[in-house]
C-alpha positions, 0 to 999 in steps of 0.5 A, spaced: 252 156 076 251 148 074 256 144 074 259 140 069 264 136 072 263 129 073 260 129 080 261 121 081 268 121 079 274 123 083 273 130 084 265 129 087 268 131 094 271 137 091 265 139 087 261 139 095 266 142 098 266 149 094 259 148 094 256 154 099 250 149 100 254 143 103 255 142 110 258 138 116 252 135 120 257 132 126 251 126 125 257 119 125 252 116 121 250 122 116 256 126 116 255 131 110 249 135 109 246 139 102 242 146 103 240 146 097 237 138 095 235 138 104 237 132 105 243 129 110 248 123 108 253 119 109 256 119 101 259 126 098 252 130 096 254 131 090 256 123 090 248 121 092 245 126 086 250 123 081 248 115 084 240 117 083 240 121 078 245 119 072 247 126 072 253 131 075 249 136 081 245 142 078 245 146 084 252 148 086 253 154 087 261 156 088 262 160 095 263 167 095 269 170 098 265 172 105 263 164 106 271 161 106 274 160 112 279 167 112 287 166 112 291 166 118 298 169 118 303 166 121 305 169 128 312 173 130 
């Protein structure tokens, strides 16, 4: 599924963070990670992408419900 949101705008993070290739590196000077593009930065991936080509990420794929963090109850 491609993308067409703009990826340099205010929702680029957004876009990575649904994205089941991006990652958290826990490198200070690289932080996030992309699967998909195999590279590691200190911007946004879809951010990086936008800056060097022009266009939005062509490789986000959203996360399936199995990939997302599971929802917490609350205690009694």
């Amino acid at each position: 599924m491609k993308n067409q949101t703009g990826a340099g705008g205010p929702g680029a993070k957004n876009i990575c963070l649904s994205c089941r290739h991006y990652y958290l590196t826990y490198e200070v000077r690289q932080p996030y990670g992309c699967r998909a593009m195999g590279f590691r930065s200190l911007k946004i991936p879809s951010q990086v992408a936008f800056e060097n080509s022009g266009m939005c990420c062509q490789l986000m794929e959203p996360k399936t419900p199995r990939e997302t963090a599971p929802v917490r109850k609350p205690g009694p």
